[in-house]
C-alpha positions as CSV (number, residue, x, y, z in Angstrom):
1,X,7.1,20.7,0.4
2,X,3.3,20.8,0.1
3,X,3.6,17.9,-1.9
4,X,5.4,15.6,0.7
5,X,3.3,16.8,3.7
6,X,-0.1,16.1,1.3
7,X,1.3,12.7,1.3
8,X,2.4,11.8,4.6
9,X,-0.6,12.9,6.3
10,X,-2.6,11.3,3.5
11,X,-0.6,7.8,3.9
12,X,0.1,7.8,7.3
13,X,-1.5,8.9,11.0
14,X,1.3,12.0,10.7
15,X,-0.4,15.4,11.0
16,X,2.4,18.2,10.3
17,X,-0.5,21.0,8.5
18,X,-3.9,20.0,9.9
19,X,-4.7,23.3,8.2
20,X,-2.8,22.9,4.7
21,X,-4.7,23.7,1.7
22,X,-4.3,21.5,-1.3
23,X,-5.7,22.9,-5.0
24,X,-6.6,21.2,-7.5
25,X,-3.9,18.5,-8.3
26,X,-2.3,18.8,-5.5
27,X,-2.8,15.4,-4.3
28,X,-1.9,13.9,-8.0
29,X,1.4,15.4,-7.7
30,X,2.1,14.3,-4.4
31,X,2.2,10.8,-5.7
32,X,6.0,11.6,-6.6
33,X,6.4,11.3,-2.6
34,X,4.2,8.1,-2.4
35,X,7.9,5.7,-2.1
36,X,9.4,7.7,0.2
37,X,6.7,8.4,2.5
38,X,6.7,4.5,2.4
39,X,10.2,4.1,2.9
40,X,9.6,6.3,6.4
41,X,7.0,4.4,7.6
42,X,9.1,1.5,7.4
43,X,12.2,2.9,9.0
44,X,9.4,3.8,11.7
45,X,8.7,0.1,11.8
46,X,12.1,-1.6,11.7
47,X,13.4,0.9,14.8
48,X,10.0,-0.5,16.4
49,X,11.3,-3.8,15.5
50,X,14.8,-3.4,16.7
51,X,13.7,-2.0,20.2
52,X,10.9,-4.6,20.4
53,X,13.1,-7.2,19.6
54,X,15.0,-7.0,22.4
55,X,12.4,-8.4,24.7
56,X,9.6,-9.8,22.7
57,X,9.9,-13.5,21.1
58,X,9.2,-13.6,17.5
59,X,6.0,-14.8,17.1
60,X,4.8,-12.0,20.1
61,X,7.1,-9.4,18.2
62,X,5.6,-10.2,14.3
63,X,1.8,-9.7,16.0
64,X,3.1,-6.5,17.7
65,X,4.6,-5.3,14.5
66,X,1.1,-6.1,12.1
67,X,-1.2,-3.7,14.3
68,X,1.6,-0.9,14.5
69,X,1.8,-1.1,11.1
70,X,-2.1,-1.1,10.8
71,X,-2.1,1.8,13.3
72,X,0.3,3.9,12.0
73,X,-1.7,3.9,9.0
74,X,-5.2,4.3,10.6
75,X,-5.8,0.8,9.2
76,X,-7.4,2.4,6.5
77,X,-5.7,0.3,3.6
78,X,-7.9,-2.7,5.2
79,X,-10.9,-0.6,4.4
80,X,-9.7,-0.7,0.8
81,X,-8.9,-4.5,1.0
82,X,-12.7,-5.7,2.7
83,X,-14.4,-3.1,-0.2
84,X,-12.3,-4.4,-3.4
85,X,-12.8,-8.0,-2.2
86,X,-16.4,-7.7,-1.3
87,X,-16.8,-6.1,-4.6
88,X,-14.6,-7.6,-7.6
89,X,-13.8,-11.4,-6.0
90,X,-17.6,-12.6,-7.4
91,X,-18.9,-11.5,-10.2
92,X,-21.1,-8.4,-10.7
93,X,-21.6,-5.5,-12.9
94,X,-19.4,-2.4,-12.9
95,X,-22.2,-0.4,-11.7
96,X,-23.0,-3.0,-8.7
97,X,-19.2,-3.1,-7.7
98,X,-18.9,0.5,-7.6
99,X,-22.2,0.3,-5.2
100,X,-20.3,-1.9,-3.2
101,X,-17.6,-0.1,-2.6
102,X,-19.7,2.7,-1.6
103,X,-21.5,0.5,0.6
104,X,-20.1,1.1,4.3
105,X,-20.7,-2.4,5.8
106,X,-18.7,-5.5,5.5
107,X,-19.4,-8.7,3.3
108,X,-17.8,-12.0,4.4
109,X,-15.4,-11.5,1.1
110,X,-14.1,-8.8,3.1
111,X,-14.0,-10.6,6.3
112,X,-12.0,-13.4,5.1
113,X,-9.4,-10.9,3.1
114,X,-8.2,-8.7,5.6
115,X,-7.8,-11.5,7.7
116,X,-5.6,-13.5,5.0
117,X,-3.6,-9.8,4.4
118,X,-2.8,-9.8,8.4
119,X,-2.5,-13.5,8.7
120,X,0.3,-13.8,5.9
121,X,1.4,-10.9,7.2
122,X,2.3,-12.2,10.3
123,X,3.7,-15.5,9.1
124,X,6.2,-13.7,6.7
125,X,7.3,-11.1,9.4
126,X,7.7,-14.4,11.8
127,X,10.3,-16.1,9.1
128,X,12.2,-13.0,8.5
129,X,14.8,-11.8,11.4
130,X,17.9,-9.4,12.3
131,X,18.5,-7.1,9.0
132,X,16.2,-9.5,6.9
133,X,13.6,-8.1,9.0
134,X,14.3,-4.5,9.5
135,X,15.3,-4.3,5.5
136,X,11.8,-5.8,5.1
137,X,10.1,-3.7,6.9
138,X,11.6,-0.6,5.4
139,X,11.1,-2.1,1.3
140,X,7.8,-3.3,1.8
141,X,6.0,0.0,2.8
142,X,7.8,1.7,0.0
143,X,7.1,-0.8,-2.5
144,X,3.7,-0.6,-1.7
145,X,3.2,2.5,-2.0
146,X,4.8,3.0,-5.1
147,X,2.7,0.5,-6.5
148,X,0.0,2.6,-5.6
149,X,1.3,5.7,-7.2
150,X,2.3,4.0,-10.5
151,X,-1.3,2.2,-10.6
152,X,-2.8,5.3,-10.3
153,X,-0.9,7.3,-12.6
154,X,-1.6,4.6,-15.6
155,X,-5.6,4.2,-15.2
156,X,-8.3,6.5,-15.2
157,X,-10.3,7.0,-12.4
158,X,-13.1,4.4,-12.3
159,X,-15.7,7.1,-11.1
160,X,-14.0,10.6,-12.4
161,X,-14.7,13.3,-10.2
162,X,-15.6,11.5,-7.1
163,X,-13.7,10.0,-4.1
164,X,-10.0,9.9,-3.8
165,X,-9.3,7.4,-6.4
166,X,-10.3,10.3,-8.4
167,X,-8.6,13.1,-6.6
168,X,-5.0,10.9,-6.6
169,X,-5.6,9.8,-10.2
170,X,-6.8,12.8,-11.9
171,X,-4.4,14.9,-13.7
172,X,-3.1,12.7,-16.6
173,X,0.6,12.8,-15.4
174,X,2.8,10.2,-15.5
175,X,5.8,11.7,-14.0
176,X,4.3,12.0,-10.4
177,X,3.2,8.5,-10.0
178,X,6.5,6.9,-11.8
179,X,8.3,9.2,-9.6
180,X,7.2,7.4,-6.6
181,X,7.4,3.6,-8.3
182,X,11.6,4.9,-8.8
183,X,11.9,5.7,-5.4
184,X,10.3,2.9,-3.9
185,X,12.7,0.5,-6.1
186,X,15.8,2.7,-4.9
187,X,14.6,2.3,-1.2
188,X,13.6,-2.2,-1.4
189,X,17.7,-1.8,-3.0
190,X,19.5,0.2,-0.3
191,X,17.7,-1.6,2.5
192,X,17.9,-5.3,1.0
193,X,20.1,-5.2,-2.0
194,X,19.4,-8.1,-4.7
195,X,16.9,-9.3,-2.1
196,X,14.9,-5.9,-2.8
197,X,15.3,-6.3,-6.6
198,X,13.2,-9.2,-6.5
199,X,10.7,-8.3,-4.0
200,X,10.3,-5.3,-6.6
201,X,10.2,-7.4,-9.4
202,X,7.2,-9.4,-7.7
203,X,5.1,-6.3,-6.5
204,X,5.7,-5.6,-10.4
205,X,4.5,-8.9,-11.6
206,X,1.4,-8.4,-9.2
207,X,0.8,-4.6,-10.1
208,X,0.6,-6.1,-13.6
209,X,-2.1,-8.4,-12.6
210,X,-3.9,-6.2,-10.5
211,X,-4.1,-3.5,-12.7
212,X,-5.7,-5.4,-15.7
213,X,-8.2,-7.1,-12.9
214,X,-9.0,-3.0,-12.1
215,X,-9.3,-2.5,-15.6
216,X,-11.3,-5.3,-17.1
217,X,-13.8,-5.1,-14.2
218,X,-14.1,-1.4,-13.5
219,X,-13.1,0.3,-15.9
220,X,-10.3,1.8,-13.6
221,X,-8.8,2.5,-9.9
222,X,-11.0,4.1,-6.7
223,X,-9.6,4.8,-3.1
224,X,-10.5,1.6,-2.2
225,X,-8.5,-0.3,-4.9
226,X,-5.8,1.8,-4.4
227,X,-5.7,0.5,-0.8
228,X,-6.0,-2.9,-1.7
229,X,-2.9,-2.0,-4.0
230,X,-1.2,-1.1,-0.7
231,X,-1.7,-3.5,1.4
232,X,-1.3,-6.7,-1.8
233,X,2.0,-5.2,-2.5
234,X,3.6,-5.0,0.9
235,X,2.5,-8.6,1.3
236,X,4.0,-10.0,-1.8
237,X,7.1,-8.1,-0.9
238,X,7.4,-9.6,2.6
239,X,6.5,-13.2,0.7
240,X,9.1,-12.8,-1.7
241,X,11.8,-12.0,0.8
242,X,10.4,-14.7,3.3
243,X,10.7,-17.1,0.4
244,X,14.2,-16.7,-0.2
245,X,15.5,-15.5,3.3
């Protein structure tokens, strides 16, 4: 149970234990929760969408629906998109894109991508409607997430010992993070059906993609990237479905 509170309250604005203690690892392991936390989130999100729908046209509704889904996540996987961008899309050394990252204020490479992120965003939520859209918004978060957690359990921490990317990918376990990729899949399936399968199959393709970029340029995953993770898979998600809704 410490697991799955760790990371609810670490993946969402939900605070069931402002006083739990995690030890060492703690936050590693909860990676096996990653999907399902996502999987919540999104059921949050496709009630919202249900309700909202009801009176809100659906361009107004799509807009409403990308700063809940921000909100609910204390728009902190945008942090991580403005950092990794700012960081890894020109060309440094590792040492100057970790400094980056570190580096609290925003570049225009950061600007521009969490403005594509909500922009598509709102465009794919805007194509999608009835259970297209509520099986959407209940796969993407999960497949997101368990991107995240499967990222995370296959590369090292780019700076070990410091941040969260650290304190998520430390451990050398695989279980925990493939864990949470299994239960994402399971989720993008029982909400969407063959639809989910190949949203999957394209946060897979990007995960791929991503992770050698992570690799190749810092010799691993931080908070921020993980973030970026996030946020990149729940948009190729909602693209895929978009594309063949």
């Amino acid at each position: 149970m410490t697991s799955f509170i760790l990371a609810l309250q670490f993946l969402t604005v939900a605070t069931v234990n402002s006083g739990l203690r995690a030890g060492p690892g703690d936050l590693a392991r909860s990676r096996a929760w990653h999907g399902v936390v996502g999987g919540l989130l999104g059921l949050v999100l496709a009630l919202a969408a249900w309700l909202l729908g009801l009176w809100l046209p659906p361009l107004v509704l799509a807009g409403v629906l990308v700063l809940l889904w921000g909100a609910l996540t204390r728009f902190l996987h945008y942090d991580g998109v403005a950092d990794t961008a700012d960081a890894l899309v020109h060309t440094t050394s590792r040492e100057r894109a970790l400094e980056i990252m570190k580096d609290t204020r925003l570049g225009s490479f950061g600007v521009a991508a969490i403005a594509a992120v909500m922009l598509v965003k709102f465009g794919a939520l805007a194509s999608l409607g009835g259970a297209a859209l509520w099986g959407g918004l209940m796969a993407a978060p999960a497949l997101g997430r368990g991107l995240e957690a499967v990222l995370s359990s296959l590369l090292p921490a780019a700076r070990p010992g410091v941040g969260l990317g650290a304190a998520v990918a430390q451990g050398g376990e695989l279980w925990p993070g493939l864990a949470g990729g299994a239960s994402a899949l399971i989720i993008a399936i029982l909400a969407l059906g063959a639809a989910g399968a190949w949203a999957a199959l394209g946060v897979l393709a990007l995960g791929l993609v991503l992770g050698l970029w992570f690799r190749r340029r810092i010799g691993g995953v931080t908070g921020d990237t993980l973030g970026a993770a996030i946020e990149c898979g729940e948009l190729v998600s909602l693209i895929v479905l978009a594309s063949i809704g």
